[in-house]
C-alpha positions as CSV (number, residue, x, y, z in Angstrom):
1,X,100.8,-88.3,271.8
2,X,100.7,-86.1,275.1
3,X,99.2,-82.8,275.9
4,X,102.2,-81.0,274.2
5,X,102.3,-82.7,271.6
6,X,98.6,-81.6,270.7
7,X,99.3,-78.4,271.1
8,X,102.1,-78.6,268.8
9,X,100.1,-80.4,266.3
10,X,97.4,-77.7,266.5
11,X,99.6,-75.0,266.1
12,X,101.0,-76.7,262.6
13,X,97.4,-77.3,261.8
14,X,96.5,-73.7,261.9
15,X,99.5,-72.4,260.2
16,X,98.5,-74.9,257.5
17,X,95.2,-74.0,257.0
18,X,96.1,-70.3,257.5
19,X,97.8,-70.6,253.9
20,X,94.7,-70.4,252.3
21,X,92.6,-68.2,253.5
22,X,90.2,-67.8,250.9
23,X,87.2,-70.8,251.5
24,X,84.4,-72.0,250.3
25,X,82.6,-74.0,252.0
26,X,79.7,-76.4,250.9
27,X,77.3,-77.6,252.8
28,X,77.1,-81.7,253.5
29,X,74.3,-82.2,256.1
30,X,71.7,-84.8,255.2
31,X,69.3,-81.9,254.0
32,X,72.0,-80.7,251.7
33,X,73.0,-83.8,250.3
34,X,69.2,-85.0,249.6
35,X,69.0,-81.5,247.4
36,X,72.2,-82.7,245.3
37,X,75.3,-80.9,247.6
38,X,77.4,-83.7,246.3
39,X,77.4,-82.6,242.9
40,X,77.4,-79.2,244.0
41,X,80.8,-79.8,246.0
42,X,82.4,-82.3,243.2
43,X,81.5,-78.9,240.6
44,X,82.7,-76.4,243.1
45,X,86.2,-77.9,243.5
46,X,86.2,-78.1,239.7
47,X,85.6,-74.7,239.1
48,X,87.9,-73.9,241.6
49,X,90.4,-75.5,239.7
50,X,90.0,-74.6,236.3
51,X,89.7,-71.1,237.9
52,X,93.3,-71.0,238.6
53,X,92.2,-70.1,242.4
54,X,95.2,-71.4,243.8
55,X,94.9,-69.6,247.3
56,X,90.9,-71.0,247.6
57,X,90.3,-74.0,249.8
58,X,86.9,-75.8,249.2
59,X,85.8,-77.5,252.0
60,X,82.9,-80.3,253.2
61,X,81.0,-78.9,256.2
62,X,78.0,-79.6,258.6
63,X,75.1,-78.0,258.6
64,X,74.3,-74.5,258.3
65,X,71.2,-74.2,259.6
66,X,68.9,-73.0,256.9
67,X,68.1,-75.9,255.9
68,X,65.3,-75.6,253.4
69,X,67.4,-73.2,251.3
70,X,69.8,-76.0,250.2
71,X,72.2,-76.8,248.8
72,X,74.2,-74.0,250.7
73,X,77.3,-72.5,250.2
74,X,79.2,-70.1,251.9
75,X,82.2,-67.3,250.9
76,X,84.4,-67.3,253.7
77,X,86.1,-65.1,255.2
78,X,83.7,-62.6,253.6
79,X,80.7,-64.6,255.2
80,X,78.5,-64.2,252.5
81,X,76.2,-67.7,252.0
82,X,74.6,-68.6,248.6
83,X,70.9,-70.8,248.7
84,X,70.1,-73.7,246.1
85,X,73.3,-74.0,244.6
86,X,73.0,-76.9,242.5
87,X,76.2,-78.0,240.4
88,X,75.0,-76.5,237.4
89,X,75.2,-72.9,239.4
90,X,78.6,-73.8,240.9
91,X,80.7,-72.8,237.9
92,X,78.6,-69.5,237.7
93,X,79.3,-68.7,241.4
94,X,82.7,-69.3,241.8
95,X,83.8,-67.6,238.9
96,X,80.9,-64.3,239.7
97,X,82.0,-64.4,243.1
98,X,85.8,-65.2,243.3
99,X,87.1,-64.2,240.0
100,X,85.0,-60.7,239.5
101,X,84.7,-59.9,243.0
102,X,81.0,-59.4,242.4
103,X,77.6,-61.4,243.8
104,X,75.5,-63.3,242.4
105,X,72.7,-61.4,243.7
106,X,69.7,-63.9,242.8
107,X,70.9,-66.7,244.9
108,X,71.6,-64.8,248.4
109,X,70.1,-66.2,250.9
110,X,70.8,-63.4,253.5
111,X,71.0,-60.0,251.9
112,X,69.4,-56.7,253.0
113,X,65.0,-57.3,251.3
114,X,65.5,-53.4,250.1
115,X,69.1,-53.0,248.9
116,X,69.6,-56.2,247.6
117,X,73.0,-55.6,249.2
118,X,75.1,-58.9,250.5
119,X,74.9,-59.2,254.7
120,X,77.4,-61.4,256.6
121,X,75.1,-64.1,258.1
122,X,75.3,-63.0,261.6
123,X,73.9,-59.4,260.5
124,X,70.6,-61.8,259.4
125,X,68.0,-61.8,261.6
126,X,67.9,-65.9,261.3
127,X,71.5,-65.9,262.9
128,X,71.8,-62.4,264.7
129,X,69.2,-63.8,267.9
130,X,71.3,-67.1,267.8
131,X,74.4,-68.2,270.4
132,X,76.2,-70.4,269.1
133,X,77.8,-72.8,271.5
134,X,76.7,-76.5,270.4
135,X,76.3,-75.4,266.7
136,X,79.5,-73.2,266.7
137,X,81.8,-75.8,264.5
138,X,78.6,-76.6,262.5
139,X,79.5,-75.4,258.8
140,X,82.5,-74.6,259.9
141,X,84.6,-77.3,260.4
142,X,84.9,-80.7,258.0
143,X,83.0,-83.4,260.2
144,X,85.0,-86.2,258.7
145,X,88.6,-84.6,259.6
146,X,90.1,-84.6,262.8
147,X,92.5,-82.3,261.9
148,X,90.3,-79.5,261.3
149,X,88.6,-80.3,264.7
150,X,92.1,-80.0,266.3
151,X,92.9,-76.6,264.7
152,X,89.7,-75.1,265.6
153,X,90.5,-75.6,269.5
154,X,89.4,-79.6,269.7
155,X,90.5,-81.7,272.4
156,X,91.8,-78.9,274.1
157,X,89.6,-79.1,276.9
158,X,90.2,-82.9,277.0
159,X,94.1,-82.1,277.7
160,X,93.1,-79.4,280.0
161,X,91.0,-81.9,282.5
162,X,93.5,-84.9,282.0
163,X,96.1,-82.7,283.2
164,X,95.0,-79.7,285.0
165,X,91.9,-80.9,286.6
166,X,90.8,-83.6,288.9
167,X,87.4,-85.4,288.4
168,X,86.0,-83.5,291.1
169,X,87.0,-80.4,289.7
170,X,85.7,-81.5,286.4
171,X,82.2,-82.3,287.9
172,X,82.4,-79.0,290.1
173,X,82.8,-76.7,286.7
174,X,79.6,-78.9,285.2
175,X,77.6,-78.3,288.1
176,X,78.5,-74.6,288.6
177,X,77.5,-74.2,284.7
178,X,74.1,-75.2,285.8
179,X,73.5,-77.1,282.5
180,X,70.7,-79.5,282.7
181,X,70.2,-82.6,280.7
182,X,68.8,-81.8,277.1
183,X,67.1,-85.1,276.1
184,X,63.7,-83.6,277.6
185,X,63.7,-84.1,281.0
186,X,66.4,-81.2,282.1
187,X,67.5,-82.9,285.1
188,X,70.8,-80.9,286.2
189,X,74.0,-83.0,284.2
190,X,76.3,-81.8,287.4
191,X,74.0,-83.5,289.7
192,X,73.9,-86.8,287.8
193,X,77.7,-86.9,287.6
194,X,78.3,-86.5,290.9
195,X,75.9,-89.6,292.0
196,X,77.1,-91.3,289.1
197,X,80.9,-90.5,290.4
198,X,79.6,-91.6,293.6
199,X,79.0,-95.5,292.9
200,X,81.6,-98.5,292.4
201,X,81.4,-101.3,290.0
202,X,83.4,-103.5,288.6
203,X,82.9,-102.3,285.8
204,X,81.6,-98.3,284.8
205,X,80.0,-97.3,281.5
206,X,78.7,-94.1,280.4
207,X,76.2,-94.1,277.2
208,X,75.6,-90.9,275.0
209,X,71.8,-91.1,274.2
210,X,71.0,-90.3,270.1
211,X,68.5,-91.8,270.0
212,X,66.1,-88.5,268.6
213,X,62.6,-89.8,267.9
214,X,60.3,-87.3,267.9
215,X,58.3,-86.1,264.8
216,X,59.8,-82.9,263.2
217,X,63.0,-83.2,265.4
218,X,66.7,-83.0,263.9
219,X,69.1,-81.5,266.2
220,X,71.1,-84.4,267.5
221,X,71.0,-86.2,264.2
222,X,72.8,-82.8,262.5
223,X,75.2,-82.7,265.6
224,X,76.3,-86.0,265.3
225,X,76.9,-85.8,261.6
226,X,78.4,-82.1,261.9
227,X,80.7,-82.5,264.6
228,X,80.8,-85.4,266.0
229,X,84.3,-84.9,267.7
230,X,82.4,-82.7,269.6
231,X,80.6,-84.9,270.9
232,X,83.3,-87.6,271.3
233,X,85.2,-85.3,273.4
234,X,82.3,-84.6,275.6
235,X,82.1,-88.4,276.4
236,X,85.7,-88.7,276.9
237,X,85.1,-85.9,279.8
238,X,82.2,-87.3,281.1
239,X,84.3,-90.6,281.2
240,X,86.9,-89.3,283.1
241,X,85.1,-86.9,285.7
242,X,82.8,-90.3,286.7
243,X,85.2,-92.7,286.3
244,X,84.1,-95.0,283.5
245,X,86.0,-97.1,281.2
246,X,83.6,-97.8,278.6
247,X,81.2,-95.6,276.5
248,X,78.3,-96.4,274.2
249,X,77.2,-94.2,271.8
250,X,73.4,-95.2,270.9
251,X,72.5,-94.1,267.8
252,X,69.0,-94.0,266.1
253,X,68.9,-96.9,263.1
254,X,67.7,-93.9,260.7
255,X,70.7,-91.6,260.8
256,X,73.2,-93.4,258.5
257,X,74.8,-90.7,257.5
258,X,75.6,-89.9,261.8
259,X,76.7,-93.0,262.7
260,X,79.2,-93.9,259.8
261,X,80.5,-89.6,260.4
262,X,80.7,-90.5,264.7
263,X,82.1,-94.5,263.4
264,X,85.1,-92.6,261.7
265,X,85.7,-89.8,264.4
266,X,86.2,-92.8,266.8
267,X,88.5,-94.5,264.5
268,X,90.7,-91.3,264.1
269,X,90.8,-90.4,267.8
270,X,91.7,-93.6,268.6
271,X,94.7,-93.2,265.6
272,X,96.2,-89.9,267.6
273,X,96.0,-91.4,271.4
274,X,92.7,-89.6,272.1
275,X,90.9,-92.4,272.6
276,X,91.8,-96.2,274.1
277,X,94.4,-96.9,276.4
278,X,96.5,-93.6,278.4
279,X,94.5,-90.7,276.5
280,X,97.5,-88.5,275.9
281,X,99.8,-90.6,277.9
282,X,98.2,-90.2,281.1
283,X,96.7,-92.8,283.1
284,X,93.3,-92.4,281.9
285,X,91.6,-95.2,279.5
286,X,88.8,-95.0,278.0
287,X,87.0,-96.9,274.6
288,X,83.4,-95.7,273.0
289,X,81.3,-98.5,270.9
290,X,78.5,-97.3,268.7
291,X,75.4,-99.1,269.1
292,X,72.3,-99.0,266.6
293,X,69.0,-98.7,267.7
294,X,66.4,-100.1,265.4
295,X,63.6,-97.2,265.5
296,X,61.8,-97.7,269.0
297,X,60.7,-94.6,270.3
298,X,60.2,-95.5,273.8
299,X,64.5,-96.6,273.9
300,X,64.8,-92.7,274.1
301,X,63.5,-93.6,277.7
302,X,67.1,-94.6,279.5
303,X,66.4,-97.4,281.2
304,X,64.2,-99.0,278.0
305,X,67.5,-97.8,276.1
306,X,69.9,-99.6,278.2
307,X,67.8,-102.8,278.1
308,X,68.5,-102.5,274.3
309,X,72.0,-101.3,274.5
310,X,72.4,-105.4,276.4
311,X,70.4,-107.1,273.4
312,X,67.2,-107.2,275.5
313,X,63.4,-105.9,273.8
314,X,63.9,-101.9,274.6
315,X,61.1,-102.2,277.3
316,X,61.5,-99.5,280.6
317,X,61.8,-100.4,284.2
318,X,60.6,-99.2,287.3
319,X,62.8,-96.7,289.1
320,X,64.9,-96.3,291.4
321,X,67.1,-98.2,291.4
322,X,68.7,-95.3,289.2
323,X,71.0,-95.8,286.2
324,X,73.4,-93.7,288.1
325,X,73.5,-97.2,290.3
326,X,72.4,-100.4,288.5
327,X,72.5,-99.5,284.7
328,X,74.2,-101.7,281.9
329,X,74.3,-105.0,282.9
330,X,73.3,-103.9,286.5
331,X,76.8,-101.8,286.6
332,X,76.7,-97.8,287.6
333,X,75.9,-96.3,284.3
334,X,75.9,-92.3,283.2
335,X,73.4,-91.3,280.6
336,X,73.4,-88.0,278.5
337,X,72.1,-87.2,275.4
338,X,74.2,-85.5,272.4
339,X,73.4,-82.3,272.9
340,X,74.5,-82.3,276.8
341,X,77.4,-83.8,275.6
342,X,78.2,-81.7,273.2
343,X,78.2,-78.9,275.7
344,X,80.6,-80.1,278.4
345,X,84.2,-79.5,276.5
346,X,83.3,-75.5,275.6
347,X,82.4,-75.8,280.0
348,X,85.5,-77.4,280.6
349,X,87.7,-74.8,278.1
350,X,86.1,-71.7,279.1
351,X,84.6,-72.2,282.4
352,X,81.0,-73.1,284.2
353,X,80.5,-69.4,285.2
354,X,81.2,-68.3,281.7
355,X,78.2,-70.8,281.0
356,X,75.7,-69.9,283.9
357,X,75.9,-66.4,282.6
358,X,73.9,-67.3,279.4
359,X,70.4,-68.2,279.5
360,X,68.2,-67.8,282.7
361,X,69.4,-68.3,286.7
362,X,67.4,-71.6,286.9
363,X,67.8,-72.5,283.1
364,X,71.0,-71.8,282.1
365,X,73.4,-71.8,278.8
366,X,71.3,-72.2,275.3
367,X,68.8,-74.7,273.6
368,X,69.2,-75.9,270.3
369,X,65.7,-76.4,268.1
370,X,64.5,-77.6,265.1
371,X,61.9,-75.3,263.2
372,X,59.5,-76.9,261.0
373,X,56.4,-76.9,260.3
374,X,54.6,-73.8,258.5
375,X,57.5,-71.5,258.8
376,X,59.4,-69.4,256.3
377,X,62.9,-70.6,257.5
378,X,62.7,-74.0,258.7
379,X,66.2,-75.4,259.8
380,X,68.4,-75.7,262.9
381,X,69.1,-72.3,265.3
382,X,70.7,-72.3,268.8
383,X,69.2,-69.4,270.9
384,X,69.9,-68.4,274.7
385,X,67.2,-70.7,277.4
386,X,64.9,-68.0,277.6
387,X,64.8,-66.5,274.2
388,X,60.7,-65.8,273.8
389,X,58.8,-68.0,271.5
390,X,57.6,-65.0,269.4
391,X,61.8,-64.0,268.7
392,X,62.1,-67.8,267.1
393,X,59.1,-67.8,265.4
394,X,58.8,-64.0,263.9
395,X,62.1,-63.2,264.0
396,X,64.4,-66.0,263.8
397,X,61.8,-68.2,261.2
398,X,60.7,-65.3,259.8
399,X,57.2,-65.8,260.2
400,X,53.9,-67.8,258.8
401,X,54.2,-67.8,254.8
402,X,51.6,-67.3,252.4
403,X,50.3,-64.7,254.7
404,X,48.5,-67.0,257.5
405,X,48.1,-66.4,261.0
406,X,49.9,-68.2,263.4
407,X,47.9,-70.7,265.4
408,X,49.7,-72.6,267.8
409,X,53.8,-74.2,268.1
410,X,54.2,-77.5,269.4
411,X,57.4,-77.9,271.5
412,X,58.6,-81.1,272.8
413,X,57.1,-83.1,270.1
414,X,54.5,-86.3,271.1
415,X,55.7,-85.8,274.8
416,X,54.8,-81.6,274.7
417,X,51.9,-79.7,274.0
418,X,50.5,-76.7,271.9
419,X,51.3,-73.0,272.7
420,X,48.4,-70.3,271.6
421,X,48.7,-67.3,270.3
422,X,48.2,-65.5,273.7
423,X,51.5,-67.0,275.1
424,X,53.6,-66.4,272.3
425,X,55.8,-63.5,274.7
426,X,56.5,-66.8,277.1
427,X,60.0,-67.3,277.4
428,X,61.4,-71.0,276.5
429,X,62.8,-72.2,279.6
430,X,61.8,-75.8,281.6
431,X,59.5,-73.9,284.2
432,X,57.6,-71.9,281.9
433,X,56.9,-74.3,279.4
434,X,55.5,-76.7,282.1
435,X,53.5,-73.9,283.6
436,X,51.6,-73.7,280.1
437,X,51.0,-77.7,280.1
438,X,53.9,-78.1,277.7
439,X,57.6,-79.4,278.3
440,X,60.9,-78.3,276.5
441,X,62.1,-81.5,275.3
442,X,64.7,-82.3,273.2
443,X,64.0,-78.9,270.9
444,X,61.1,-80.2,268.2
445,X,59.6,-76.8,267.7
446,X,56.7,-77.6,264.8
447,X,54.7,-74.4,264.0
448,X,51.0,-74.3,262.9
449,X,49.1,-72.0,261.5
450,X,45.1,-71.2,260.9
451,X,44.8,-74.3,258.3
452,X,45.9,-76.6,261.7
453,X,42.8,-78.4,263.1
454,X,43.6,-79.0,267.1
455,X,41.9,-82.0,267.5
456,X,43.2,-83.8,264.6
457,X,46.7,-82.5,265.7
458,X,45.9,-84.7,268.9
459,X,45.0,-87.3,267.3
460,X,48.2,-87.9,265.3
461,X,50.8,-87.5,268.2
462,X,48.5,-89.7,270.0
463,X,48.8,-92.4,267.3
464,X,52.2,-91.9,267.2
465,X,52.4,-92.7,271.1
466,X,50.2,-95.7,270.5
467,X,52.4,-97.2,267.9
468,X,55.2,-96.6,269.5
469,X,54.2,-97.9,273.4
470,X,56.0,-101.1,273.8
471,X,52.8,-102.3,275.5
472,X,54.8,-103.3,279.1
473,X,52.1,-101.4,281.2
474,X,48.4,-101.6,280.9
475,X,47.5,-97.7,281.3
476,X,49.9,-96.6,278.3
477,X,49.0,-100.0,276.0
478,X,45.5,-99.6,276.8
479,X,45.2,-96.0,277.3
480,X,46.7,-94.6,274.5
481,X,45.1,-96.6,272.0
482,X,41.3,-95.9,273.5
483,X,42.3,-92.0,273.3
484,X,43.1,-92.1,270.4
485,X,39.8,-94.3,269.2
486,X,37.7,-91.5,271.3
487,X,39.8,-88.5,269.6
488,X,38.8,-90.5,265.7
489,X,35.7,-90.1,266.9
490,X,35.4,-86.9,267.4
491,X,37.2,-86.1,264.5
492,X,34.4,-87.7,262.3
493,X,31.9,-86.0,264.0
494,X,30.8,-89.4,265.6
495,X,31.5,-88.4,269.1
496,X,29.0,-87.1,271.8
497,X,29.5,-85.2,275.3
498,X,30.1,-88.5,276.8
499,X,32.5,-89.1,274.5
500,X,34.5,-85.8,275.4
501,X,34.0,-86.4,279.4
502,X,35.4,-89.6,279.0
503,X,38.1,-88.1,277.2
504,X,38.8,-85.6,279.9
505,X,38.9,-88.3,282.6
506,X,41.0,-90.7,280.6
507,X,44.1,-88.6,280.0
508,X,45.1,-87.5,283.8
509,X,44.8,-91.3,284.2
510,X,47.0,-91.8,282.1
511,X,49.3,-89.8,282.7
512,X,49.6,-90.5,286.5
513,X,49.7,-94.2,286.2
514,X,52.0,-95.1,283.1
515,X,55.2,-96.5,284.0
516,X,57.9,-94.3,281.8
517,X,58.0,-91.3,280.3
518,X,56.1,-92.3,276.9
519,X,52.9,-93.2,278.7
520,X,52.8,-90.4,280.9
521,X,53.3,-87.7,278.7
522,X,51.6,-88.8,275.7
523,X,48.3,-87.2,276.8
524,X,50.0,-83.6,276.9
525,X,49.5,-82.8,273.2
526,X,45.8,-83.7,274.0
527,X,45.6,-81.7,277.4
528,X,46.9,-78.4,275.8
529,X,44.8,-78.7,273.4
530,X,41.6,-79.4,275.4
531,X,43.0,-76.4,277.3
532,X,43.4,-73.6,274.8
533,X,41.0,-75.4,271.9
534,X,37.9,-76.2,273.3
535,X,36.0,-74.9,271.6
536,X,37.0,-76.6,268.5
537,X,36.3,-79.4,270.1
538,X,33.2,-78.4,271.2
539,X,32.5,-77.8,267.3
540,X,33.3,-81.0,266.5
541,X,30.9,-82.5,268.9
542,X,27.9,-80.3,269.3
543,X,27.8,-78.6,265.9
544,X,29.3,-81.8,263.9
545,X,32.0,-79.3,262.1
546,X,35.6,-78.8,261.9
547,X,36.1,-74.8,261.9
548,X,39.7,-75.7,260.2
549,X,37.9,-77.0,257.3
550,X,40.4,-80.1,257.8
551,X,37.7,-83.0,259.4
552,X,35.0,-85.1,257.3
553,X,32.6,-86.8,258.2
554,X,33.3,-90.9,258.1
555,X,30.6,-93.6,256.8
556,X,31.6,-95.6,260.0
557,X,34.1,-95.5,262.8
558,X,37.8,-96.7,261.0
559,X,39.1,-99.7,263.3
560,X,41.8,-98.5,265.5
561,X,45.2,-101.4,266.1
């Protein structure tokens, strides 16, 4: 199949789904289908049926968003989305809503808190703050059909480059977006395409990093399981513009669900001539393999990833030299993450100025996050880079429940730190989040509230960094684990001031003198904390309390691995 031939095909595609343009569709993200969605759907298409609703389409989607309001299905085209539709409820909705042309007002999830009157979802305040550019198939299209990907505009950017474009023009549009990396670090993507376009090899690979480990993070996981052709397509890009021939897509060992959704999307692309030898019959070849990762948090660190990608213990290496020069088996190697990925096509369709107009001039385009944490509406939301913390929290999350006060938000997960009160007005872009001792990350966002003691907070993101160090370097091996003996301490009221000086001392150590990313950025949770909750440290030391009410006291210090 060539260019035109794609376009034909999305043209019959359209016409064909245009037939029916009634839909309901039903929600089959991993948070749906652990609340029962796959009854839900299997009842839905029942009712459907029995209905005699002919002209109604019921279709398997990706994730909504709202994601503790499962199962969740929406009305389309009137855009009206249902909450905790279980398959017992199905029957009642589709006959309520389709045959009587009336809501089923107790099961709206978005709907106007005085009227009781039905809003479209992007009149909500959880979606009205949002741009969607990443998440703008999610719930929309059917992750497991390529056909639907096609008639919503996929691969059309992929024809567009292959044809239209050379790989310098393709890297010139990513750099003039001004997109930066999204796994964390927000390196600038056009920059590491053009030195990774820059070196030879016999052999070029580029490896799409999904490897999402951070406590209370989800948004690669529902991006790969949502629209994974999305993400495909950004590979195939990134493929041509640095000239690789082989991709790897590494994919946490927890996220069945995304690796058998992106196993199939490869299997179908390959089917049409979108992926393998001459991509639409041009001279362009290109093949992506999946590889699992087996639940090692520091193989989110590229070069410990790539180690693992070649069978090797996931273990980091000093840098330079760079991936972008000596990456899988010592071959020039690009490296993005699924989220960058799934950026690059809408860049390449509609333009890199189009996307350096959103967000900020030095952080540009949007972020997705996952809420959690103690929130009202937990769930996944793509919001301009810049967007203040107080608009996610208040009016995107909807606020503390049970009428608590807001405390702090942890952003960047075990590699970020805790945000006060007093900062909540700071915009969520890479330099202001660093400023405040904190770091974007991949888009964990956890929310605490007054119950949240700030030392015991430490303490559990430092355990997690000390499990998960793969013990290559003495200050993280060492380091982690005697912060996190000193922080037990002073969480059962067993520490003294010598405890908290050392404390103080040992964390810039260790965070200057670690050998990847893990090591030194495991002491940030601790450091934010020590910066904007001292005092409840203090209380832990000097008055032997915990002002949360969350610390007791222990008969003797617990052993620490």
């Amino acid at each position: 199949m060539n260019s035109d031939a794609l376009k034909e095909l999305r043209e019959k595609l359209k016409a064909e789904r245009g037939a029916k343009p009634k839909k309901v569709h039903v929600c089959m993200g991993a948070g749906c289908i652990s609340s029962g969605s796959m009854h839900t759907l299997e009842k839905t298409k029942a009712a459907v049926k029995d209905a005699g609703l002919n002209d109604v389409e019921v279709k398997s989607v990706g994730c909504m968003g709202a994601c503790n309001q499962g199962p969740l299905v929406q009305m389309m085209p009137e855009d009206v989305m249902y909450q905790k539709v279980t398959g017992e409820d199905a029957a009642k909705v589709v006959n309520q809503h389709l045959k009587d042309h009336k809501t089923v007002e107790k099961m709206l999830i978005f709907s106007d808190q005085k009227s009781g009157v039905p809003l479209k979802s992007q009149e909500n305040s959880f979606f009205k703050k949002q741009h969607k550019i990443v998440l703008e198939n999610c719930g929309t299209v059917d992750p497991e059909s390529i056909e639907d990907y096609i008639a919503l505009g996929g691969y059309s950017a992929l024809a567009k480059a292959l044809t239209q474009m050379s790989r310098e023009e393709v890297i010139g549009e990513v750099k003039q977006s001004g997109i930066r990396g999204r796994g964390g670090a927000g390196f600038p993507t056009g920059t590491k395409w053009e030195m990774s376009y820059k070196f030879v090899g016999e052999n070029k690979y580029l490896v799409c990093n999904g490897d999402e480990g951070d406590p209370g993070a989800f948004m690669d996981r529902s991006v790969l399981e949502s629209d994974p052709h999305r993400v495909l397509e950004g590979m195939i890009l990134g493929g041509y513009a640095v000239g690789a021939n082989k991709g790897f897509a590494y994919i946490r060992g927890e996220y069945p669900l995304a690796i058998s959704r992106f196993t199939t999307a490869i299997q179908r692309a390959k089917k049409l001539g979108l992926l393998g030898k001459n991509i639409l019959e041009t001279d362009f070849s290109f093949d992506v393999e999946v590889r699992i990762g087996a639940g090692a948090f520091v193989c989110g660190e590229e070069t410990a990833l790539l180690a693992s990608i070649e069978g090797k213990r996931g273990t980091p290496r000093p840098r330079p030299p760079f991936p972008a020069e000596k990456g899988v088996w010592g071959m020039p190697t690009l490296i993005n993450n699924v989220e960058t990925f799934a950026n690059i096509a809408p860049i390449i369709e509609r333009g890199g100025e189009w996307y350096a107009a959103i967000g900020t001039p030095k952080s540009t385009g949007t972020k997705v996050f996952a809420l959690s944490g103690r929130i009202l509406n937990t769930g996944l939301v793509e919001i301009p880079v810049g967007t203040t913390l107080r608009e996610v929290i208040f009016d995107i999350g909807g606020g503390i429940p049970g009428g608590k006060k807001f405390k702090a938000a942890q952003t960047g997960g075990p590699s970020g730190g805790c945000i006060p009160e007093a900062h909540l007005d700071t915009a969520l872009d890479y330099e202001a989040l660093v400023k405040l001792g904190s770091i974007m990350g991949s888009g964990g966002l956890i929310v605490m509230d007054e119950t949240s003691c700030m030392p015991d907070v430490a303490r559990y993101f430092m355990e997690f960094c000390m499990d998960e160090s793969c013990g290559k370097c003495i200050p993280c091996r060492v380091g982690t684990k005697q912060m996190h003996l000193l922080l037990t301490k002073i969480c059962t009221f067993q520490a003294t001031e010598r405890d908290l000086a050392l404390l103080e001392s040992l964390a810039p150590m260790v965070k200057e003198t670690s050998l990847c990313g893990l090591g030194m950025s495991a002491p940030n949770p601790l450091l934010s904390t020590l910066r904007y909750f001292r005092d409840e440290y203090v209380a832990h030391v000097r008055e032997k309390r915990c002002p949360s009410g969350v610390c007791k006291p222990a008969k003797s210090l617990v052993e620490v691995r």
